[in-house]
DOSE-366720 format. One line per field, with one value per atom (N, C-alpha, C, O): residue in one letter; residue number from 0; y negated, x, z; atom name. Coordinates in steps of 0.2 Angstrom, whole numbers, plus 5000, padded with zeros to 4 digits. Each point is the difference from the previous one (the first is absolute). Last residue first. Layout:
resn	[a,...] $
resi	[NUM,...] $
north	[Y,...] $
east	[X,...] $
up	[Z,...] $
name	[CA,...] $
This chain:
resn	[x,x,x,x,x,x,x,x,x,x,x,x,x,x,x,x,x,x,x,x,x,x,x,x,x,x,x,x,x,x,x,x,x,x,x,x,x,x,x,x,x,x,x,x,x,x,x,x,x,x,x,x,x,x,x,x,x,x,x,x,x,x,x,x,x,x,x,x,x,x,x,x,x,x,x,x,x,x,x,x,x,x,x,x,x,x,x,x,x,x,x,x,x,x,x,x,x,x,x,x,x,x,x,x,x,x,x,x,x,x,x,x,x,x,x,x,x,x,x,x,x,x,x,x,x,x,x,x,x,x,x,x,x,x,x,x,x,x,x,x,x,x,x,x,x,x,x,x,x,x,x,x,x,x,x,x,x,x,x,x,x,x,x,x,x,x,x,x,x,x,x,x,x,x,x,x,x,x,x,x,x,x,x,x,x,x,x,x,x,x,x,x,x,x,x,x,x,x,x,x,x,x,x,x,x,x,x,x,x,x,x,x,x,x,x,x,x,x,x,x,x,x,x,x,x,x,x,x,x,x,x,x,x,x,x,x,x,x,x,x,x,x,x,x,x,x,x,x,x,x,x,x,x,x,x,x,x,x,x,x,x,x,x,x,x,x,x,x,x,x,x,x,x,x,x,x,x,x,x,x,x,x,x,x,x,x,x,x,x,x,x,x,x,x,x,x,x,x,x,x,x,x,x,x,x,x,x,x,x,x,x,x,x,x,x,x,x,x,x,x,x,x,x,x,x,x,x,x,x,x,x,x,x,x,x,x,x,x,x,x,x,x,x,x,x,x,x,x,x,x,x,x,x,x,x,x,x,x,x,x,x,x,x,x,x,x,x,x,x,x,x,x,x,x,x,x,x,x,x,x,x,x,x,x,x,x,x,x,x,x,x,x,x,x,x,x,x,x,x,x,x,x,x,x] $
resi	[100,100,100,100,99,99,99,99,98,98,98,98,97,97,97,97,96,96,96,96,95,95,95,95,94,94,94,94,93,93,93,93,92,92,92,92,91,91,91,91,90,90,90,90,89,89,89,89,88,88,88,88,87,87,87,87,86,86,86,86,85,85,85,85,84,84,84,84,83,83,83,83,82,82,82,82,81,81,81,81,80,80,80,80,79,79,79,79,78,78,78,78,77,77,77,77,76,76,76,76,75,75,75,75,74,74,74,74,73,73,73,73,72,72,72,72,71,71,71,71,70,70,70,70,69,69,69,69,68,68,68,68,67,67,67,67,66,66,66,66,65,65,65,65,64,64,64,64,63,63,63,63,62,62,62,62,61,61,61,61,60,60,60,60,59,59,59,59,58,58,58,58,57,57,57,57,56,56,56,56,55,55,55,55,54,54,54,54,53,53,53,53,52,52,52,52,51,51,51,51,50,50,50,50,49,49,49,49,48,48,48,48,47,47,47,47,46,46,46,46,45,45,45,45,44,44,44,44,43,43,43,43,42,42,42,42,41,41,41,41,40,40,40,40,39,39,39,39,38,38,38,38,37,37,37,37,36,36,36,36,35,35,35,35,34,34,34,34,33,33,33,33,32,32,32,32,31,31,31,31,30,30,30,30,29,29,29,29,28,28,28,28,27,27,27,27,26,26,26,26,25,25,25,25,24,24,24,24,23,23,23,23,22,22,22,22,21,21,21,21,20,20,20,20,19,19,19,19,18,18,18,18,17,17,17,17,16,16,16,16,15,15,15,15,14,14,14,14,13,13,13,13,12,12,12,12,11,11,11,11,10,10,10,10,9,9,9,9,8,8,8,8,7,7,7,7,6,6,6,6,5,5,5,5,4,4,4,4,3,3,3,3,2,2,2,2,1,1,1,1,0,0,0,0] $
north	[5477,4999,5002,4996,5006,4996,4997,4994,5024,4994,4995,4996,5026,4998,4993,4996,5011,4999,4999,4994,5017,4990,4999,4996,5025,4993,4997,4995,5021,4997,4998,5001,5005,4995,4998,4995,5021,4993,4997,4996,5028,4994,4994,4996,5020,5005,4993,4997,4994,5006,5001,4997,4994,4996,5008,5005,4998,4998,4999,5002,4990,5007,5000,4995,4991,5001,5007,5005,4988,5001,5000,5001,4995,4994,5003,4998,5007,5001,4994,4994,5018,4993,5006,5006,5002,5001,4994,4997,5002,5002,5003,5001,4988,5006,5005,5006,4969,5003,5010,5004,4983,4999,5002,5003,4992,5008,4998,5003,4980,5006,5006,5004,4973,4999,5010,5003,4990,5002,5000,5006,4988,5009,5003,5005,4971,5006,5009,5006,4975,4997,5007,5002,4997,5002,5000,5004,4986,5004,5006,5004,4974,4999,5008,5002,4991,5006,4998,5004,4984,5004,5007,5006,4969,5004,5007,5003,4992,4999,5001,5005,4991,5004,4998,4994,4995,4999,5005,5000,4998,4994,4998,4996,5024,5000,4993,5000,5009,4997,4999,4996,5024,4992,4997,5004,5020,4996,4994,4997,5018,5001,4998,5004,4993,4995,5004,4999,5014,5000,4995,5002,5001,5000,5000,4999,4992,5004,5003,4998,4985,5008,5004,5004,4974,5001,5003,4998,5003,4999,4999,5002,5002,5006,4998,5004,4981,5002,5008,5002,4981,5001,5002,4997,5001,4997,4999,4996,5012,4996,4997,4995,5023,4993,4996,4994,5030,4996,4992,4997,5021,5002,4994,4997,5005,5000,4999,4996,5008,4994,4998,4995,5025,5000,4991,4999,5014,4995,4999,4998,5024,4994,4997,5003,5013,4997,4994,4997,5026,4992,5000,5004,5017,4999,4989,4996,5025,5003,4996,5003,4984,5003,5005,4998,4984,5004,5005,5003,4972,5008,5000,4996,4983,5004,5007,5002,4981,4998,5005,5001,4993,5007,5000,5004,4977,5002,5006,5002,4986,5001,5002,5000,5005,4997,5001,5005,5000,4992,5000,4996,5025,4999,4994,5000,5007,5001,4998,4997,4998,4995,5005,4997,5015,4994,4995,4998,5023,4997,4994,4997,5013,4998,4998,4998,5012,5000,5000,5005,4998,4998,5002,5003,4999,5003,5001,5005,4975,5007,5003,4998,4980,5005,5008,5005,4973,5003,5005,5003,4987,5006,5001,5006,4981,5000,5007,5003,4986,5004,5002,5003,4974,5006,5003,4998,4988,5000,5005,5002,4980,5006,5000,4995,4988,5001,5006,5002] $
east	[5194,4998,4996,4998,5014,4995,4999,5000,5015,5002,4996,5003,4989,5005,5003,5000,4986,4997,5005,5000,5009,4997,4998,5004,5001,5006,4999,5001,4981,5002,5006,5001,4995,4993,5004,5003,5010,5003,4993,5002,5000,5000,5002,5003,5003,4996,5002,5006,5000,5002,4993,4994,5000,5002,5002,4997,5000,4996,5004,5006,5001,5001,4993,4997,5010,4998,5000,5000,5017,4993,4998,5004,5017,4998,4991,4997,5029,4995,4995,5001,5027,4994,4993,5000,5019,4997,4996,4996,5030,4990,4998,5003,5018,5001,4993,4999,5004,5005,4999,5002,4987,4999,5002,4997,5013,4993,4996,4995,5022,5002,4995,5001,4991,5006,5001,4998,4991,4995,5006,5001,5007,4997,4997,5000,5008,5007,4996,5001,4984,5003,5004,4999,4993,4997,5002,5000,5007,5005,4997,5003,4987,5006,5001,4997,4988,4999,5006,4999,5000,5000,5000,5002,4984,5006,5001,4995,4991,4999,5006,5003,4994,5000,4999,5002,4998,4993,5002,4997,5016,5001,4997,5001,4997,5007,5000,5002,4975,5004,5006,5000,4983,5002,5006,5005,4978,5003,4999,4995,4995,5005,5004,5004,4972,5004,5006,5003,4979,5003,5007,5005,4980,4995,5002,4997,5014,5000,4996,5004,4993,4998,5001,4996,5014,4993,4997,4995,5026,4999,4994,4999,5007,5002,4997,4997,5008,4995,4996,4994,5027,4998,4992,4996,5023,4994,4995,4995,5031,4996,4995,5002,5009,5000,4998,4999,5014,4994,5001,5005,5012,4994,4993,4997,5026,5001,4995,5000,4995,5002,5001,4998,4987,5007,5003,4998,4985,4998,5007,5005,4982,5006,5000,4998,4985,5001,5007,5002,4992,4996,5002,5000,5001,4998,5000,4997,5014,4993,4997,4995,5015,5000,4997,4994,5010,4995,5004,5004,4997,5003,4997,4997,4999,4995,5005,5001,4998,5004,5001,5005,4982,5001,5007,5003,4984,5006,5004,5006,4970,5003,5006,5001,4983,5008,4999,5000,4982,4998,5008,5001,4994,4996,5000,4998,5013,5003,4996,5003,4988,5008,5001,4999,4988,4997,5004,5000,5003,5004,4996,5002,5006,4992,5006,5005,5005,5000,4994,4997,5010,4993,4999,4996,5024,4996,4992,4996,5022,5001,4994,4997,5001,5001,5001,4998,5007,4995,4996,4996,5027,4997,4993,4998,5012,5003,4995,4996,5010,4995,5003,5006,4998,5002,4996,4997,5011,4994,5003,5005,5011,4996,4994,4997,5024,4995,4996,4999] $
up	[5111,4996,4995,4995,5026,5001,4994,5000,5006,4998,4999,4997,5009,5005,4998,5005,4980,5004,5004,5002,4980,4999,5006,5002,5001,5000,4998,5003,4996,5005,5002,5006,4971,5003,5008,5001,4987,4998,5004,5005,4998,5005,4999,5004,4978,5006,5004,5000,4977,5005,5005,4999,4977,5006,5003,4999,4974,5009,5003,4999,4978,5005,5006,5003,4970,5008,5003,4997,4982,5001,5009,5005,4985,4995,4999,4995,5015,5004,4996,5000,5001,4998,5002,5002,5013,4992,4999,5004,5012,4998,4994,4995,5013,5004,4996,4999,4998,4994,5003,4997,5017,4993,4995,4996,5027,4997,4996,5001,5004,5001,4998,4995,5004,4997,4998,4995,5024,4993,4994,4997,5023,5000,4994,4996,5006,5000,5000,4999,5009,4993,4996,4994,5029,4997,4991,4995,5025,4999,4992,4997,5014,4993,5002,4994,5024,4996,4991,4996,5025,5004,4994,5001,4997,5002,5003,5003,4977,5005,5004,4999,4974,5006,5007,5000,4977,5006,5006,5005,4974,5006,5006,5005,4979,5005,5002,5006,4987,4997,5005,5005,5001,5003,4993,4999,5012,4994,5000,5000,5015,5001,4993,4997,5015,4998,5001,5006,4992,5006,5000,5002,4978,5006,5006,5005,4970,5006,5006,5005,4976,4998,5006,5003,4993,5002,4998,4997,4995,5008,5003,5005,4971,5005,5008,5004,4976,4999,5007,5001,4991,5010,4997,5003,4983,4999,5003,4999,4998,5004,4997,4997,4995,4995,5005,4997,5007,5002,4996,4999,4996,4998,5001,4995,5019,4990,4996,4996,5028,4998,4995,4997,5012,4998,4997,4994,5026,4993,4998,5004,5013,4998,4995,4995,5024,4993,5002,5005,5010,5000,4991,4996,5015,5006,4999,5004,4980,5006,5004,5004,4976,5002,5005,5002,4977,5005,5002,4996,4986,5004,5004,5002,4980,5007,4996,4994,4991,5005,5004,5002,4976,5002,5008,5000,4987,4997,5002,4998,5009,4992,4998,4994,5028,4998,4993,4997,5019,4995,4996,4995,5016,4995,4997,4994,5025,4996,4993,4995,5027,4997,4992,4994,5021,4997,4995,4994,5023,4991,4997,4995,5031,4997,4993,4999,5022,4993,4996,4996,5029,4997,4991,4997,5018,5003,4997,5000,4999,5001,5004,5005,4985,4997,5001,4997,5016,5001,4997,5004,4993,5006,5000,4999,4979,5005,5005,4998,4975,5004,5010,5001,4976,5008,5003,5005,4970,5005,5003,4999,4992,4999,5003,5004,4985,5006,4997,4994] $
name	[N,CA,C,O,N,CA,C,O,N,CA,C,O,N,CA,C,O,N,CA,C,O,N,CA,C,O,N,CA,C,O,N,CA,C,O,N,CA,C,O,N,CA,C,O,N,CA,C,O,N,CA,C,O,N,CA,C,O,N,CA,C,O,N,CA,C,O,N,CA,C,O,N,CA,C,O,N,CA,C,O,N,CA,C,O,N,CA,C,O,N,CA,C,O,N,CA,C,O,N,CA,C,O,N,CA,C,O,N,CA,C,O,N,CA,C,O,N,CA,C,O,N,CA,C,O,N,CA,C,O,N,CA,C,O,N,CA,C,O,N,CA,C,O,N,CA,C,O,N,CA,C,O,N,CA,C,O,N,CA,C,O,N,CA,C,O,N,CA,C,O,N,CA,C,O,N,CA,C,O,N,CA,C,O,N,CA,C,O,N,CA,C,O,N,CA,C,O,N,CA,C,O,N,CA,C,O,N,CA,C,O,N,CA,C,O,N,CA,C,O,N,CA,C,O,N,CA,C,O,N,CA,C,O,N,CA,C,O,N,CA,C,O,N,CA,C,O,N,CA,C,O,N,CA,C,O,N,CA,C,O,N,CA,C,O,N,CA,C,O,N,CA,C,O,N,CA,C,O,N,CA,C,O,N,CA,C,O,N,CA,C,O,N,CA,C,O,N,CA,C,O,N,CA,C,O,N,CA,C,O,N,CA,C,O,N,CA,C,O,N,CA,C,O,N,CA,C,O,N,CA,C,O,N,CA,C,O,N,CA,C,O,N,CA,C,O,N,CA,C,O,N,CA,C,O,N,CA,C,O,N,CA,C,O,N,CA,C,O,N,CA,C,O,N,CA,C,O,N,CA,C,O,N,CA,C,O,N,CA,C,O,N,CA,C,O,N,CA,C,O,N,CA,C,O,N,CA,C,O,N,CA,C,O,N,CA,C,O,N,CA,C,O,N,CA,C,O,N,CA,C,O,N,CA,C,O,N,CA,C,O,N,CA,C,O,N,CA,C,O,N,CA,C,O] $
């Protein structure tokens, strides 16, 4: 089992998360983050750090969103590790907000 950066990420890319990961898990790219599964110690230390709930322990995923597993899986090995915060994208605030969170 992994953790799972899933959709709602895109576009926001809050790092928050990255900060708690002790095993340096966290890829970036222009537009979200990905958690390399080889890597993730699952300690779900990440997840409630998210501010735009887009990190889920693979069992918690939601349905409709598994396909998530295989992307991060994918663009992680594709990425650059990422083991400092970033500012948040241009309008990550109001996509929390549209996502009512």
């Amino acid at each position: 089992m992994t953790t799972v950066v899933t959709d709602n990420c895109r576009g926001c890319r809050f790092t928050d998360c990255v900060s708690v990961c002790p095993v340096e898990a966290f890829h970036v790219d222009d537009e979200m983050l990905y958690i390399n599964p080889d890597v993730c110690i699952d300690c779900s230390a990440c997840v409630p750090e998210c501010p735009v709930e887009a990190i889920y322990e693979e069992d918690d995923l939601p349905d409709g969103q598994e396909h998530w597993v295989d992307i991060n899986e994918e663009r992680s090995q594709e990425t650059p590790n990422i083991t400092d915060t970033l500012e948040p994208l241009e309008g990550a605030e109001d996509k929390r907000e549209a996502l009512g969170l």
